[in-house]
BAZA-807734 format. One record per atom (N, C-alpha, C): residue number from 1; x, y, z. Coordinates in nm, 3 decimals. Example, Ala and Ser with C-alpha at 12.3 -4.5 7.8 and 13.67 -1.06 7.14 Angstrom:
<rs>
R/1/1.319/-0.569/0.780
R/1/1.230/-0.450/0.780
R/1/1.320/-0.330/0.780
R/2/1.285/-0.225/0.708
R/2/1.367/-0.106/0.714
R/2/1.290/0.003/0.787
</rs>
This chain:
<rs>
R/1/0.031/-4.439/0.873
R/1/0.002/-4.324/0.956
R/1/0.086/-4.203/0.913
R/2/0.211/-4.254/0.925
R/2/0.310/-4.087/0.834
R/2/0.239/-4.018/0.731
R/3/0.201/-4.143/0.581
R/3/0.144/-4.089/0.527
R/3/0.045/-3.972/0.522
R/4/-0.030/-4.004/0.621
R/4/-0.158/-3.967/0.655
R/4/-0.156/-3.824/0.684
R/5/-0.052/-3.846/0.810
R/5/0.014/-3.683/0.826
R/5/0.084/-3.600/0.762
R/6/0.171/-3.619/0.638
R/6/0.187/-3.574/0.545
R/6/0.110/-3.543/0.440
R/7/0.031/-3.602/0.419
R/7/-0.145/-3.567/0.355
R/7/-0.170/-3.409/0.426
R/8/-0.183/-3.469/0.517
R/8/-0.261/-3.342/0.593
R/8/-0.181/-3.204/0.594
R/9/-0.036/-3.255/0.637
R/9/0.069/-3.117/0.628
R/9/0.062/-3.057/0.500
R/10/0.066/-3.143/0.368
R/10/0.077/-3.050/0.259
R/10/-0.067/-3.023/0.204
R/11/-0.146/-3.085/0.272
R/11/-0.273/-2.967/0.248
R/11/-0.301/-2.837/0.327
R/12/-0.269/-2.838/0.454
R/12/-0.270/-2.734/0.558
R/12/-0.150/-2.599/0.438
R/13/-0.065/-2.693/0.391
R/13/0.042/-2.573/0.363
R/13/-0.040/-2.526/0.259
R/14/-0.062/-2.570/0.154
R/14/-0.162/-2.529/0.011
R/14/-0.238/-2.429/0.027
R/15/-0.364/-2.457/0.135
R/15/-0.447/-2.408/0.193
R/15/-0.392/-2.230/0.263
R/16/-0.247/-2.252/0.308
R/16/-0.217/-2.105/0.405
R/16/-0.138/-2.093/0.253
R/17/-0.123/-2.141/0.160
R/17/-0.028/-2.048/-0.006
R/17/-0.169/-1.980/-0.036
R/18/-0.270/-2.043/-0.077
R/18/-0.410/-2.006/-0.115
R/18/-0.436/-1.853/-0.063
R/19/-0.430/-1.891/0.056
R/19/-0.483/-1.760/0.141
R/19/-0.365/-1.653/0.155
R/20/-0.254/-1.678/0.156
R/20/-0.193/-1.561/0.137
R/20/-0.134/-1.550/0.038
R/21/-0.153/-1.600/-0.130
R/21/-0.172/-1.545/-0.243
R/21/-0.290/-1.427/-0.282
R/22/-0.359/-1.516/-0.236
R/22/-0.512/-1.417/-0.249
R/22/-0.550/-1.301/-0.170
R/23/-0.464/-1.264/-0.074
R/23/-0.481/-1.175/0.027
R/23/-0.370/-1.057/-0.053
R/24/-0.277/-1.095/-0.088
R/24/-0.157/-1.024/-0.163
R/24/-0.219/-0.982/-0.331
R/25/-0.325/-1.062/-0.388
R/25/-0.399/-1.031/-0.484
R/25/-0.469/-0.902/-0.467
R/26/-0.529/-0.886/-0.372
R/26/-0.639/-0.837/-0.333
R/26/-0.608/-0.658/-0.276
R/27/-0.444/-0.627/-0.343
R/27/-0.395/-0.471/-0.302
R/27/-0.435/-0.411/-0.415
R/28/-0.549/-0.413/-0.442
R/28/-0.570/-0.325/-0.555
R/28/-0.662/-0.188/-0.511
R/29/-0.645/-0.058/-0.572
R/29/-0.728/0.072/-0.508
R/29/-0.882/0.066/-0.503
R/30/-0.928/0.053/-0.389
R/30/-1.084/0.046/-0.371
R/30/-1.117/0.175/-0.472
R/31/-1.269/0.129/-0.532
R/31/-1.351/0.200/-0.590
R/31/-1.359/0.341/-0.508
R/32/-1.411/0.406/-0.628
R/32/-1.504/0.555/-0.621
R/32/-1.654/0.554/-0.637
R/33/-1.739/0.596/-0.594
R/33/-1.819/0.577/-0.574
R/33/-1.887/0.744/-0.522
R/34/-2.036/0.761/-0.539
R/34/-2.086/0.959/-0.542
R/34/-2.178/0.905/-0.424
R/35/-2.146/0.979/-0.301
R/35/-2.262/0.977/-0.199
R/35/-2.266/1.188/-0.218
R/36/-2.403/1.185/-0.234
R/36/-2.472/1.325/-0.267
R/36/-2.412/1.350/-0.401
R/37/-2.337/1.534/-0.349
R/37/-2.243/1.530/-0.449
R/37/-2.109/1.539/-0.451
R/38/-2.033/1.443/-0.340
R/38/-1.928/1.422/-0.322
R/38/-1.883/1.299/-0.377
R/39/-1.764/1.283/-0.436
R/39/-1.712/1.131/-0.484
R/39/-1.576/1.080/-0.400
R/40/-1.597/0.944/-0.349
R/40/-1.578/0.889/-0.205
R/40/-1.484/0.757/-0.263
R/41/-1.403/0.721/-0.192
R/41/-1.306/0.587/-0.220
R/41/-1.347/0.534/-0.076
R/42/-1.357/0.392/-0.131
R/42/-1.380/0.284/-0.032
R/42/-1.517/0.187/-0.038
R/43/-1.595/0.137/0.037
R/43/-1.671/0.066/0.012
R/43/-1.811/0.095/0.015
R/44/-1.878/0.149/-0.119
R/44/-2.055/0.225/-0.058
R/44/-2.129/0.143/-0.009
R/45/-2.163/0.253/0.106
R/45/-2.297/0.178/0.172
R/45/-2.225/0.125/0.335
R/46/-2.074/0.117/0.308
R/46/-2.012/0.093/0.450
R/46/-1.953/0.170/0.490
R/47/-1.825/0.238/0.446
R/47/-1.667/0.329/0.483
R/47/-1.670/0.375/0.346
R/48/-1.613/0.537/0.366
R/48/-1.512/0.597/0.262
R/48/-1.481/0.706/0.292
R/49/-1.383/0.784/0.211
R/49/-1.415/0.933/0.245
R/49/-1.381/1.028/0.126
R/50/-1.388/1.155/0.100
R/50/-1.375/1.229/-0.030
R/50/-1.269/1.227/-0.077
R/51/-1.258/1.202/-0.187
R/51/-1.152/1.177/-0.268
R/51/-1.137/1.152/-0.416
R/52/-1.024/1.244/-0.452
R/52/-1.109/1.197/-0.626
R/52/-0.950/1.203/-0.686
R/53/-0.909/1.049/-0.724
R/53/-0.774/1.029/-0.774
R/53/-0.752/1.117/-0.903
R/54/-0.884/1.183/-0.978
R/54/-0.832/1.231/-1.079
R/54/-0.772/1.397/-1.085
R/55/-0.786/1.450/-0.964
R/55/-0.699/1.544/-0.909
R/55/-0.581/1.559/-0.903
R/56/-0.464/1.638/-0.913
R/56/-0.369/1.590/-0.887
R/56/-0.333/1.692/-0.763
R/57/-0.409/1.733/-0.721
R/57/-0.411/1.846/-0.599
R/57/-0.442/1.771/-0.497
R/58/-0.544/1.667/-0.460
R/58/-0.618/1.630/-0.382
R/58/-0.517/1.401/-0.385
R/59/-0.488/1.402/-0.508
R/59/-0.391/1.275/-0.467
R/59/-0.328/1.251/-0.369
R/60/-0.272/1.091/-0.296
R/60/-0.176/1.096/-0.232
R/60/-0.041/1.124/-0.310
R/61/0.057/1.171/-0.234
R/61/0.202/1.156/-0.262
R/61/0.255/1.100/-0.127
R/62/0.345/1.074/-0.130
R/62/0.468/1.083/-0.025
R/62/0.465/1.217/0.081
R/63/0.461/1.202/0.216
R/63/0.453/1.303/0.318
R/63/0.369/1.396/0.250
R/64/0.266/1.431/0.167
R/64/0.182/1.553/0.167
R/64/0.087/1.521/0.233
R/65/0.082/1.603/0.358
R/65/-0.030/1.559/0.461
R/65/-0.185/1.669/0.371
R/66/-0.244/1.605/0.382
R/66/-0.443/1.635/0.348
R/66/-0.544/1.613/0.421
R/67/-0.669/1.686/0.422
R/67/-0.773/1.636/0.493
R/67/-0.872/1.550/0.464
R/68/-0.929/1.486/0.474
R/68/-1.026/1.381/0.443
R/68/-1.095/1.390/0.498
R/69/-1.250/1.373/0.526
R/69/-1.370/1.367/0.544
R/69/-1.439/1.224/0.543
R/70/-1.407/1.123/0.649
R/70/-1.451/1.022/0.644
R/70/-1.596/1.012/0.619
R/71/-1.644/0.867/0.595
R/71/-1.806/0.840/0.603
R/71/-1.806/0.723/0.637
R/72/-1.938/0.702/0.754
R/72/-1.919/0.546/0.770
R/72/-2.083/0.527/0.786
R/73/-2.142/0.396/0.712
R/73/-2.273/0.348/0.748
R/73/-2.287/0.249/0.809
R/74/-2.386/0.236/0.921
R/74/-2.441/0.166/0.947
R/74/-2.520/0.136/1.061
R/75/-2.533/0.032/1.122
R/75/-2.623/0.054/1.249
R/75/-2.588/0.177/1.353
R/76/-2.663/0.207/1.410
R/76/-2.649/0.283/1.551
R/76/-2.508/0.236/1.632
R/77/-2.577/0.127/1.708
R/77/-2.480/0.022/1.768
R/77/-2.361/0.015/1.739
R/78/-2.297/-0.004/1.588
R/78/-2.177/-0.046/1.518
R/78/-2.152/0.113/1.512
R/79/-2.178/0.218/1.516
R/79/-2.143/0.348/1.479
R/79/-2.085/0.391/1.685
R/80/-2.062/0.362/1.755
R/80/-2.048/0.383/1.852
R/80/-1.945/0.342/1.940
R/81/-1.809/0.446/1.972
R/81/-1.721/0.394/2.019
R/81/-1.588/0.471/1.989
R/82/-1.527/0.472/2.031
R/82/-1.410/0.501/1.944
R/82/-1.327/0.487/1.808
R/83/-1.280/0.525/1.744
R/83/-1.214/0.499/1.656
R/83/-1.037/0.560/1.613
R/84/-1.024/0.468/1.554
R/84/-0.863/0.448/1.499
R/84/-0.836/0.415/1.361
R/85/-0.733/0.478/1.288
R/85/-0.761/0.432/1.134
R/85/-0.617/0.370/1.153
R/86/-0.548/0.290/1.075
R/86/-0.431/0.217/1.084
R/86/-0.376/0.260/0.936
R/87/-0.276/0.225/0.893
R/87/-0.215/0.222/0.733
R/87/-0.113/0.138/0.731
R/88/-0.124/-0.018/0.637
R/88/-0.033/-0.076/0.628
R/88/0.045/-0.100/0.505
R/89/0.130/-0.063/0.431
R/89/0.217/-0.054/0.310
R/89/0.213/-0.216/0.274
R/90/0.197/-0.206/0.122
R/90/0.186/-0.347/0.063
R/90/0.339/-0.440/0.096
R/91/0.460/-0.391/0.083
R/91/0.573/-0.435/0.102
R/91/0.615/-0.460/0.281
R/92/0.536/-0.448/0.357
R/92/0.551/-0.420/0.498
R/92/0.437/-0.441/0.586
R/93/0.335/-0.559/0.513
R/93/0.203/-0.583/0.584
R/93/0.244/-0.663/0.736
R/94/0.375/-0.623/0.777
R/94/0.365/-0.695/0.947
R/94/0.356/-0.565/1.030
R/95/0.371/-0.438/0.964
R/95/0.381/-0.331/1.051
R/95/0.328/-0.215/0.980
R/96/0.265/-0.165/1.062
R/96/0.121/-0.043/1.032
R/96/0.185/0.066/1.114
R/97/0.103/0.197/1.025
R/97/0.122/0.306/1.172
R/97/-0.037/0.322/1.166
R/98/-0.020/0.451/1.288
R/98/-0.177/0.492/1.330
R/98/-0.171/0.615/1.274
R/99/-0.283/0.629/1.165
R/99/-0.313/0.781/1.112
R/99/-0.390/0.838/1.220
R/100/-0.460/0.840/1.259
R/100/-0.529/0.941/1.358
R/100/-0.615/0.820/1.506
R/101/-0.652/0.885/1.585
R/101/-0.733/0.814/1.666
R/101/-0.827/0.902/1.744
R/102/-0.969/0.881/1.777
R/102/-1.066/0.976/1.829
R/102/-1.136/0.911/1.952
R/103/-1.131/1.004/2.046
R/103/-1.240/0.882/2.114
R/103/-1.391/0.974/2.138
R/104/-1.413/0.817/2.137
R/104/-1.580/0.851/2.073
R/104/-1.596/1.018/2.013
R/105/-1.571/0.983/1.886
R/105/-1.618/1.109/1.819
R/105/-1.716/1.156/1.755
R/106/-1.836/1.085/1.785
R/106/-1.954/1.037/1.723
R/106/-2.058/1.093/1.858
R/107/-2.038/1.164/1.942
R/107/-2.190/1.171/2.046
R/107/-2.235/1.309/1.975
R/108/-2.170/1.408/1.922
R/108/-2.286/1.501/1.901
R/108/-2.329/1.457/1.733
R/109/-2.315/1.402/1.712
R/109/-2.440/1.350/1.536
R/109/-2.557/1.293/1.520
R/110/-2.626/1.312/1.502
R/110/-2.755/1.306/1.516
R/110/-2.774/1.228/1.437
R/111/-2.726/1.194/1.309
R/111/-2.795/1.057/1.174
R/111/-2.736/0.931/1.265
R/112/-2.835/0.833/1.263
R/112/-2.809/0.681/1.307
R/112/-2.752/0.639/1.213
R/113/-2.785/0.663/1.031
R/113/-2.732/0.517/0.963
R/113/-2.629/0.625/0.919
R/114/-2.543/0.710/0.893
R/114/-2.457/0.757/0.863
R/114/-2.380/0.850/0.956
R/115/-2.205/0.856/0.972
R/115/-2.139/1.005/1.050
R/115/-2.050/1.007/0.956
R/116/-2.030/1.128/1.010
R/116/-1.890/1.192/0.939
R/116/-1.766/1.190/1.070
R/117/-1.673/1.223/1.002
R/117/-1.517/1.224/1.088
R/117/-1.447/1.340/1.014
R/118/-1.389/1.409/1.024
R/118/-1.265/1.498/0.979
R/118/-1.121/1.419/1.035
R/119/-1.048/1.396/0.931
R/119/-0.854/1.423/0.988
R/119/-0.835/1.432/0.885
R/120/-0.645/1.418/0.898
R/120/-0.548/1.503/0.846
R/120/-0.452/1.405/0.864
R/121/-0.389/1.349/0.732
R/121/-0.249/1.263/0.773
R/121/-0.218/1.238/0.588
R/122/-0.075/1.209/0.644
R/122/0.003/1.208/0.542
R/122/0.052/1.025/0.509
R/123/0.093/0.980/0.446
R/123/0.189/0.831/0.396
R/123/0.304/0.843/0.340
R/124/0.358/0.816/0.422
R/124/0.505/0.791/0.363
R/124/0.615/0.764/0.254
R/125/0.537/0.683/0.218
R/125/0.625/0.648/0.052
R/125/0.496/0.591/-0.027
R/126/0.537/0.563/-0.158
R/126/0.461/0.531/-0.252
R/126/0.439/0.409/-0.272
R/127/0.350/0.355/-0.340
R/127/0.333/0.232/-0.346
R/127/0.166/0.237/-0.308
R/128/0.132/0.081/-0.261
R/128/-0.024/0.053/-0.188
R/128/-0.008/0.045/-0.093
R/129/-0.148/0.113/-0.008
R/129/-0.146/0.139/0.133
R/129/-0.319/0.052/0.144
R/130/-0.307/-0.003/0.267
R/130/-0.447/-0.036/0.337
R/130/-0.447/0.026/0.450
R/131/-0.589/0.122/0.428
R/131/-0.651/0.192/0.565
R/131/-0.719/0.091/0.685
R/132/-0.694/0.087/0.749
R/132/-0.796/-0.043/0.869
R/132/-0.865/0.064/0.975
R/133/-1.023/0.086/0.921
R/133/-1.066/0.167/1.049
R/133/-1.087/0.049/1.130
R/134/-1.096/0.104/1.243
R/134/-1.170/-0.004/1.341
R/134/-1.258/0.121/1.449
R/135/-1.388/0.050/1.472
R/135/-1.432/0.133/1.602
R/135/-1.414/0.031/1.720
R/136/-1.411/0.078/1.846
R/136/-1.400/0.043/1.952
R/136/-1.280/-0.098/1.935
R/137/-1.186/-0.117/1.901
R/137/-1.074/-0.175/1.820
R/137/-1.118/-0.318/1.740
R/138/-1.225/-0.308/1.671
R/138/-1.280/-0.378/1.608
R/138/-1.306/-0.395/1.480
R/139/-1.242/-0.460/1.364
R/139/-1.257/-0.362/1.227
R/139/-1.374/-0.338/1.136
R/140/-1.369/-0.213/1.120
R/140/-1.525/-0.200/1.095
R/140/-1.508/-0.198/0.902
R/141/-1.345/-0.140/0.859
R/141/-1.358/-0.204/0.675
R/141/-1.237/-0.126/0.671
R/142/-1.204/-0.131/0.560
R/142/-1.032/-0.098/0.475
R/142/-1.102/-0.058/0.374
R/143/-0.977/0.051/0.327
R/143/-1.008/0.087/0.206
R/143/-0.863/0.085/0.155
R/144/-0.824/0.073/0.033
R/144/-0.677/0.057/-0.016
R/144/-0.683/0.175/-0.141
R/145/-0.597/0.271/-0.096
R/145/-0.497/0.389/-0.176
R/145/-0.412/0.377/-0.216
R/146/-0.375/0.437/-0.343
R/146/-0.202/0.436/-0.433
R/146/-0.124/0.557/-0.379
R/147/-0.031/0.548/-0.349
R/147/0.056/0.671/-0.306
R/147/0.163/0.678/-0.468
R/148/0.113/0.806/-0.492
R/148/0.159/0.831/-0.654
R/148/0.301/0.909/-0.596
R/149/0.396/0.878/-0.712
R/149/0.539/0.917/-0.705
R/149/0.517/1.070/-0.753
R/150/0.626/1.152/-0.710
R/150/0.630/1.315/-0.776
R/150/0.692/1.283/-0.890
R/151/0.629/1.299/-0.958
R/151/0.644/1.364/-1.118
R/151/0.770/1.446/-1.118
R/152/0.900/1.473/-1.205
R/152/0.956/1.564/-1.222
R/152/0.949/1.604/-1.326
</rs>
């Protein structure tokens, strides 16, 4: 019987290395991607917003706060509610801050499978960051940004 349960413990453990190897794999900068003629980071067809890393005007740095122009697709239903964007630093995934929060900011838009959002926020230090929108505190997708060091 010990056996048995030791079987099981060091598979349970394997199983939670697996998953949080692969979760720690997985900080790499979401794609770019052209909705119209804007070019967008994050996931097409779900979340993103304008952004074009090959700028060096429009990059993250450290505290340079910018505006962004979110986009989000999808149902009616799932487009409805409030929203909150989160940011959690790759070295510090137990603690997030809140970049912006809206409530329901979505009643005067008229497109069902697509809205827009406007804010304004800055990140702190450099390194990888994961965005966590969520509507109505539910997550609706992440997108992951590099916060580039200043050049001297």
């Amino acid at each position: 019987m010990q056996k048995q349960i030791s079987t099981v413990m060091f598979g349970i453990f394997m199983c939670l290395t697996i998953i949080g190897c692969q979760a720690t794999a997985n900080w790499a900068e979401s794609d770019l991607f052209t909705s119209g003629s804007y070019t967008l980071i994050g996931e097409e067809g779900k979340i993103g917003f304008i952004y074009d890393d090959s700028e060096a005007a429009i990059r993250f740095y450290p505290d340079k706060p910018q505006k962004y122009m979110w986009h989000f697709w999808g149902e009616e239903e799932e487009l409805k509610g409030d929203v909150k964007v989160t940011a959690t630093h790759e070295n510090d995934d137990e603690e997030s801050i809140t970049l912006f929060s809206y409530r329901d900011p979505w009643q005067y838009q008229n497109s069902s499978e697509k809205r827009k959002l406007p804010s304004g926020f800055s990140l702190p230090k450099s390194g990888m960051w994961k965005l966590d929108a969520f509507i109505d505190d539910e997550l609706f997708g992440s997108i992951f940004v590099k916060v580039h060091e200043y050049e001297e």
